[in-house]
C-alpha positions as CSV (number, residue, x, y, z in Angstrom):
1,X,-20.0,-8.5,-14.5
2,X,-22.4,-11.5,-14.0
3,X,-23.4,-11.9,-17.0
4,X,-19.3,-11.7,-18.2
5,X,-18.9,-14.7,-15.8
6,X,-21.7,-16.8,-17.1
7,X,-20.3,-16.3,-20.6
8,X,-16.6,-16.8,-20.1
9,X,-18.2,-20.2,-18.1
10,X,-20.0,-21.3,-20.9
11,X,-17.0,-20.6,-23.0
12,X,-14.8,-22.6,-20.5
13,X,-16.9,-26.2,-21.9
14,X,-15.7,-26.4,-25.7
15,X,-12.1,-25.7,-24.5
16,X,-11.9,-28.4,-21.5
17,X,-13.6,-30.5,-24.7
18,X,-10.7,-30.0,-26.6
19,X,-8.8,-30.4,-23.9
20,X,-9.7,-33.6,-23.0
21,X,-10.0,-34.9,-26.7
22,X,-6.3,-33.6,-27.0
23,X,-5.2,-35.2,-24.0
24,X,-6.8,-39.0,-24.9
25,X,-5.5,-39.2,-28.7
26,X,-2.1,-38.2,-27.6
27,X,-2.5,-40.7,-24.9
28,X,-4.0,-43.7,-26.8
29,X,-2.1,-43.1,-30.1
30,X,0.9,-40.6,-29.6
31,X,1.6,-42.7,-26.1
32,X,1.7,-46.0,-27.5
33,X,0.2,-49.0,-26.2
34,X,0.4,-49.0,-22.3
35,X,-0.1,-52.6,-22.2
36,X,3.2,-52.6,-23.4
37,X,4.7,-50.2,-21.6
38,X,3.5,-52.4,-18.3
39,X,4.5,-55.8,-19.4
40,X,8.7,-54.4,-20.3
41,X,10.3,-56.3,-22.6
42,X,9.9,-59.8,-21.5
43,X,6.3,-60.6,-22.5
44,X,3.8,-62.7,-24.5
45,X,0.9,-61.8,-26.4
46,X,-1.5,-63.3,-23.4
47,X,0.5,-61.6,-20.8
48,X,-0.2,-58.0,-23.1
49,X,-4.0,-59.4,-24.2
50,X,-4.6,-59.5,-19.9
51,X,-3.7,-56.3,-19.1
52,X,-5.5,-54.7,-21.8
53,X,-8.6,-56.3,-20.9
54,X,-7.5,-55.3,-17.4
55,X,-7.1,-51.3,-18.5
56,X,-9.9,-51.7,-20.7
57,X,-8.2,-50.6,-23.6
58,X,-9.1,-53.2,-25.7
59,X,-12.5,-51.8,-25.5
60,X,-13.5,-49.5,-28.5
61,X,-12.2,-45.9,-28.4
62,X,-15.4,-44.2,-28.2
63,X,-16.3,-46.1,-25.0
64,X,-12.7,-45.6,-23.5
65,X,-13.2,-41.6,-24.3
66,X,-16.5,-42.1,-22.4
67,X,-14.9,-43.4,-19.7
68,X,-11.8,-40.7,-19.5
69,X,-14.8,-38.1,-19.4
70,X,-16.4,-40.2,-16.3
71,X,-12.6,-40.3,-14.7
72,X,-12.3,-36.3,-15.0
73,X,-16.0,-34.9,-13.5
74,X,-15.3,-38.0,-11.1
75,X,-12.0,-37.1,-10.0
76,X,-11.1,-40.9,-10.0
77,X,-8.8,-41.7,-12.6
78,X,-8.2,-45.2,-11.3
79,X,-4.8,-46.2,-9.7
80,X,-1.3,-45.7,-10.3
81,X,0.5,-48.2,-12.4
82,X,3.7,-47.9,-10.3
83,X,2.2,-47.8,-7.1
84,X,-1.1,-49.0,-7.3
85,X,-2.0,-45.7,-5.1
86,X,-5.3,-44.0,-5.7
87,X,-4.9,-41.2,-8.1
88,X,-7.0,-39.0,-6.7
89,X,-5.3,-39.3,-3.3
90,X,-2.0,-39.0,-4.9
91,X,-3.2,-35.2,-6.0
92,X,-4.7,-34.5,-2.6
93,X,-1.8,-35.3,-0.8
94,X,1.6,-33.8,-2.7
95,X,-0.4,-30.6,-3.5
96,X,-0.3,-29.8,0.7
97,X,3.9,-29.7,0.3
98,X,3.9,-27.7,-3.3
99,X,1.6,-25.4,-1.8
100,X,3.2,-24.7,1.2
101,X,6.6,-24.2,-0.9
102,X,5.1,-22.0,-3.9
103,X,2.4,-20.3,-2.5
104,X,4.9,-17.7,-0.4
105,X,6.8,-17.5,-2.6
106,X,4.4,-16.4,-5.4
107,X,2.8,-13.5,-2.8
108,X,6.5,-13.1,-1.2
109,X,8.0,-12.6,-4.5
110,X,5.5,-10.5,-6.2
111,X,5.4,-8.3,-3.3
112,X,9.5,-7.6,-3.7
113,X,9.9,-7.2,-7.2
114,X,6.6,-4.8,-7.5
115,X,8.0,-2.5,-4.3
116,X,11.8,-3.1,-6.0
117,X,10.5,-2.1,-9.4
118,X,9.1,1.1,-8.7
119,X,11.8,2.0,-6.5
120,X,14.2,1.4,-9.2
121,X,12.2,3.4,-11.9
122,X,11.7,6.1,-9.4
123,X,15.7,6.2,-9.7
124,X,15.5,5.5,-13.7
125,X,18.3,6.2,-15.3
126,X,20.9,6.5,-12.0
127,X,23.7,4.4,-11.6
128,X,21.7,3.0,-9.5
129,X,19.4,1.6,-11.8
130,X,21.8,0.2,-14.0
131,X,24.0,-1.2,-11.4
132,X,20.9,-3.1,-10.3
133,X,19.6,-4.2,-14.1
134,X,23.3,-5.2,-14.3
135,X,22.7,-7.3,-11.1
136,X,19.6,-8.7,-12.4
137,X,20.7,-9.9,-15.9
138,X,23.5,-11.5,-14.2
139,X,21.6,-13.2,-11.9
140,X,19.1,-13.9,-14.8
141,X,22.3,-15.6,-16.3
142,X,22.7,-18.2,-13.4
143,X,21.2,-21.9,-13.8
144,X,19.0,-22.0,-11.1
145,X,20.2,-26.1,-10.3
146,X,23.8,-23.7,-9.6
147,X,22.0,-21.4,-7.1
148,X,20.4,-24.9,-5.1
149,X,23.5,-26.6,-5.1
150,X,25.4,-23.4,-3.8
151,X,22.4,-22.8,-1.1
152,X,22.7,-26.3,-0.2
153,X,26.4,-26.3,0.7
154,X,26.4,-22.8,2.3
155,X,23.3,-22.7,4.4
156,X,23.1,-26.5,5.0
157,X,26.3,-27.7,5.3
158,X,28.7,-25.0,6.2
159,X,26.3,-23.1,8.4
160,X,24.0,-25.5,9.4
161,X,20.9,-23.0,9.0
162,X,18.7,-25.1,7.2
163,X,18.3,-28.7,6.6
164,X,19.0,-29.9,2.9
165,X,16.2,-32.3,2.5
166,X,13.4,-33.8,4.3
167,X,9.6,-33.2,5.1
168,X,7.7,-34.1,8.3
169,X,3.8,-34.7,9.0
170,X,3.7,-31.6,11.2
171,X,2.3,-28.3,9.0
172,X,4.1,-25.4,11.2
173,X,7.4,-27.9,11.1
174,X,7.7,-27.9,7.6
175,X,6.9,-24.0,7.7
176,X,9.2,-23.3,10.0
177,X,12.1,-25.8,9.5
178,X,12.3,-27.2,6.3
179,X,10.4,-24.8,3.7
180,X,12.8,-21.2,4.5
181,X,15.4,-22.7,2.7
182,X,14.0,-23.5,-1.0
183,X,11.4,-20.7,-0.4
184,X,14.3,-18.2,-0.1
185,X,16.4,-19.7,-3.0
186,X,13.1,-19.7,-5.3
187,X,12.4,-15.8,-4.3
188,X,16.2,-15.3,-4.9
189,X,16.0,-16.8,-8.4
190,X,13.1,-15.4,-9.6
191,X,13.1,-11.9,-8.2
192,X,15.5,-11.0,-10.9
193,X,13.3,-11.6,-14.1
194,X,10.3,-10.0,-12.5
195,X,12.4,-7.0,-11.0
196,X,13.2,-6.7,-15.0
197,X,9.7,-7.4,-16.2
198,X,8.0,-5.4,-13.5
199,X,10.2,-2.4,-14.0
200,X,9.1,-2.1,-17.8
201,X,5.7,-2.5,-17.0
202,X,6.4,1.2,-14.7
203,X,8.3,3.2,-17.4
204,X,5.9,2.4,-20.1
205,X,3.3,4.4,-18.0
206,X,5.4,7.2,-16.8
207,X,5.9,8.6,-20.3
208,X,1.9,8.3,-20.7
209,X,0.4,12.2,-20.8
210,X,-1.4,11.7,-17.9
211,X,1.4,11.1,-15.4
212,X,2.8,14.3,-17.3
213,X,-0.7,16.0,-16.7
214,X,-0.3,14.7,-13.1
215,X,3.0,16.6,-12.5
216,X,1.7,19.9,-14.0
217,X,-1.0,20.2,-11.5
218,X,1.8,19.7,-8.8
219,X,1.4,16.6,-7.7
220,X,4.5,15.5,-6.2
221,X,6.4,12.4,-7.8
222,X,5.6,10.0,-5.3
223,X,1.5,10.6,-5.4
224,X,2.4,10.2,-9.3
225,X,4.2,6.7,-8.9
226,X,2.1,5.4,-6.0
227,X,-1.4,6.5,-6.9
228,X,-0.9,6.8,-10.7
229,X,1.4,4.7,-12.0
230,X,1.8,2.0,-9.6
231,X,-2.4,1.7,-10.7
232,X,-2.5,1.1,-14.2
233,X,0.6,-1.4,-14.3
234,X,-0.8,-3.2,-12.3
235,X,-3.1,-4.9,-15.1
236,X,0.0,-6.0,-16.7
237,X,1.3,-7.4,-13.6
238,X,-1.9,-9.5,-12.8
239,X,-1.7,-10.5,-16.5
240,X,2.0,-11.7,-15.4
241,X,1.0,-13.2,-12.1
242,X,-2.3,-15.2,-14.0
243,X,0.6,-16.9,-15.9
244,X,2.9,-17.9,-13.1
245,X,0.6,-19.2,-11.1
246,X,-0.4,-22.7,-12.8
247,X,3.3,-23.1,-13.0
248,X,3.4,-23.4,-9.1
249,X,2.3,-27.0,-9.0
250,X,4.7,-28.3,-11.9
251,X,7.3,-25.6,-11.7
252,X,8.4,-26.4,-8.4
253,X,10.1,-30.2,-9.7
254,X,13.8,-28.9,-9.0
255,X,13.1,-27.7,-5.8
256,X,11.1,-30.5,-4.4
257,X,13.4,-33.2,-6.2
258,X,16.2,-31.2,-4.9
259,X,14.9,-31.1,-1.1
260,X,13.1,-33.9,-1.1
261,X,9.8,-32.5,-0.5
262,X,6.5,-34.5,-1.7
263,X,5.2,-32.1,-3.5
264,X,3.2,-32.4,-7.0
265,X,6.3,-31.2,-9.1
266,X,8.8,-34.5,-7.8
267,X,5.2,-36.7,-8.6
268,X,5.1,-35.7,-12.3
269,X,8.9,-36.1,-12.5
270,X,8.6,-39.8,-10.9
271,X,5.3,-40.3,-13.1
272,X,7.3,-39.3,-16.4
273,X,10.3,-41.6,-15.5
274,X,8.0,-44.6,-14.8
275,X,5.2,-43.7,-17.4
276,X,2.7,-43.6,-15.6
277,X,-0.1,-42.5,-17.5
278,X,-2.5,-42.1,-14.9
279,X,-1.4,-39.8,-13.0
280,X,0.2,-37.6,-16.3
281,X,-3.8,-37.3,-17.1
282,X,-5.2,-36.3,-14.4
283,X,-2.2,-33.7,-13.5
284,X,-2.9,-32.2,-17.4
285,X,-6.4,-32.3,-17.3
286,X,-6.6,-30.6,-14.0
287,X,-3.7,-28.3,-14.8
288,X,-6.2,-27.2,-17.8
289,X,-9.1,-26.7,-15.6
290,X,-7.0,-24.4,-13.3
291,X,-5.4,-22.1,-16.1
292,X,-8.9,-21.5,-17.2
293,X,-9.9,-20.8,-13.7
294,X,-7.2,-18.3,-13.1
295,X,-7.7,-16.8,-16.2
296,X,-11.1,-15.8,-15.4
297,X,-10.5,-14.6,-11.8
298,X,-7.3,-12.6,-13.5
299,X,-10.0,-10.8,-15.9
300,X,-12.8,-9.9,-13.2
301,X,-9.2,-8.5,-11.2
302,X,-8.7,-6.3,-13.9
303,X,-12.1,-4.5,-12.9
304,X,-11.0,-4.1,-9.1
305,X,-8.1,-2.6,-10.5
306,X,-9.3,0.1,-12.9
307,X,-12.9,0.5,-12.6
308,X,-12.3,2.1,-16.2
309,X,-12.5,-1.9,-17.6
310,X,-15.6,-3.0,-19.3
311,X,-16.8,-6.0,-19.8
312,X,-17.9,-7.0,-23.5
C-alpha cells in the first residue's frame, strides 16, 4: 500500500501542473484584463497603466506564472480586490462556518440514507418500497430554494424554532442555535437522491451468486444484508461519498446566502459578483488540491473495506 501512495503522490504533480496552468490562461486571457475590471468604466489609460503595474500584470506571462506558482505553495495569493482582506485569511476564516454546516450533514446524511437504503431493499418490491421511491422522486422533484423558503417560514417564523439568519463568534452557539436549522433542511434535501442512489447500489449485489450461495448455507437474510451485502456496496458508496465531499465547501452557497452564515460557499458567490479574481484562484486551486486528496484517501478506503482490493 506504501508504495500505491508514493505513486498516486507523484502522480498528483503533473495534474496540479495542469491545474494551475489551466487556471492562469483562463484567468489572464479567458478573464480579461483585471486592470479593467478594477478601474469600471470611467477610466484613462494612466489610471489602467497604474494598476497594472500595481498587479504586476504588465510583467511578462512567464514571470506572472512564476509568481501564481509562489502564491499557491505559499498560500498567499495577495489581497482581495474588494476588500483589501488577506486571501489567505479570508479561507481560514469562512471554512470554520461551512464546516460546521456541511460536515454533519455529510456524516448525518450518509448515515440515514445507507441505514434507509438497506431497510428499503430488505422490503424490495413491497408497497413499501415503492411508496417510499415514490416519496423520494417527488421530493427529488422539489427546488431546494422552495424547501429553504418553506423551512424559513415554518420553523422560523410561525414556530419560532430556529432563527432564519445570523452567525455568532461562539462555536457551541452556532452548533446549537443557529446551524439545526439549514443542517436539517440540507439532510432533508439530499436524503432523497442518496436514499435512491444508495438503494441501487444494494440490489445490484443481492442478485450476485454469492449472496445466493450465502442463503443456501442458511444464513439468515439479515447476516446476508448486514455482513454480505451491506460490505461490498460499500465501495460504491465511498466512490459516492469521495465525490460529495469537495462539494461541501462550494455546495453549501444557498444555504449560507440564505441564512446568512460566513461560510466559504456565500464568499465565492460575493467573489463571482464583484470579480474578484483572487480569491476565485485560490478557492479553485485549493478546491483541486483537495479532490485529489480525497480521491486518494477514498482509494486506500477501498482496502479497509474489502481486503480483497489490490493495489497495482
Amino acid at each position: 500500500m506504501a508504495a500505491y501512495v508514493i505513486r498516486r503522490l507523484w502522480q498528483m504533480i503533473p495534474t496540479l501542473a495542469g491545474v494551475i496552468l489551466l487556471i492562469f490562461f483562463l484567468f489572464n486571457w479567458v478573464g480579461g484584463d483585471p486592470a479593467q475590471v478594477l478601474a469600471g468604466k470611467i477610466s484613462n489609460p494612466e489610471q489602467i497603466a497604474n494598476i497594472r503595474k500595481q498587479l504586476g500584470v504588465d510583467q511578462p506571462y512567464w514571470y506572472q506564472l512564476w509568481v501564481f506558482v509562489q502564491q499557491v505553495f505559499t498560500f498567499d495569493f495577495g489581497r482581495s480586490w474588494s476588500t483589501n482582506e488577506e486571501v489567505s485569511r479570508i479561507l481560514l476564516t469562512r471554512v470554520g462556518p461551512t464546516l460546521t454546516i456541511m460536515v454533519p450533514v455529510l456524516v448525518i446524511e450518509t448515515i440515514l440514507a445507507v441505514a434507509f437504503a438497506i431497510m428499503v431493499a430488505y422490503v424490495r418490491g413491497s408497497l413499501t418500497d415503492r411508496a417510499i421511491m415514490v416519496a423520494c422522486t417527488t421530493a427529488m422533484s422539489i427546488s431546494f430554494l422552495v424547501y429553504i423558503i418553506f423551512a424559513q417560514w415554518l420553523f422560523g417564523f410561525k414556530l419560532g424554532w430556529f432563527p432564519v439568519q445570523g452567525w455568532s463568534e461562539s462555536t457551541w452557539r452556532n452548533i446549537t442555535h443557529y446551524a439545526p436549522l439549514p443542517v436539517m433542511l440540507a439532510i432533508f434535501v439530499g436524503l432523497a437522491p442518496q436514499l435512491r442512489l444508495y438503494r441501487s447500489f444494494f440490489l445490484e449485489e443481492i442478485h450476485q451468486d454469492y449472496v445466493r450461495t450465502a442463503r443456501a448455507k442458511g444464513l439468515t437474510e439479515n447476516t446476508v444484508m448486514l455482513k454480505h451485502v451491506l460490505r461490498n456496496a460499500l465501495i460504491p458508496i465511498l466512490t459516492n461519498v469521495g465525490i460529495y465531499l469537495p462539494g461541501l465547501f462550494v455546495g453549501s452557497f444557498l444555504l449560507e446566502v440564505f441564512f446568512s452564515v460566513p461560510g466559504l460557499g456565500r464568499e465565492i458567490v460575493t467573489a463571482v459578483n464583484r470579480s474578484d479574481f483572487p480569491v476565485i484562484k485560490a478557492v479553485t486551486v485549493y478546491l483541486a488540491m483537495l479532490t485529489m486528496t480525497i480521491n486518494l484517501l477514498v482509494d486506500v478506503a477501498y482496502k479497509l473495506v474489502d481486503p480483497r482490493v489490490s493495489f497495482k
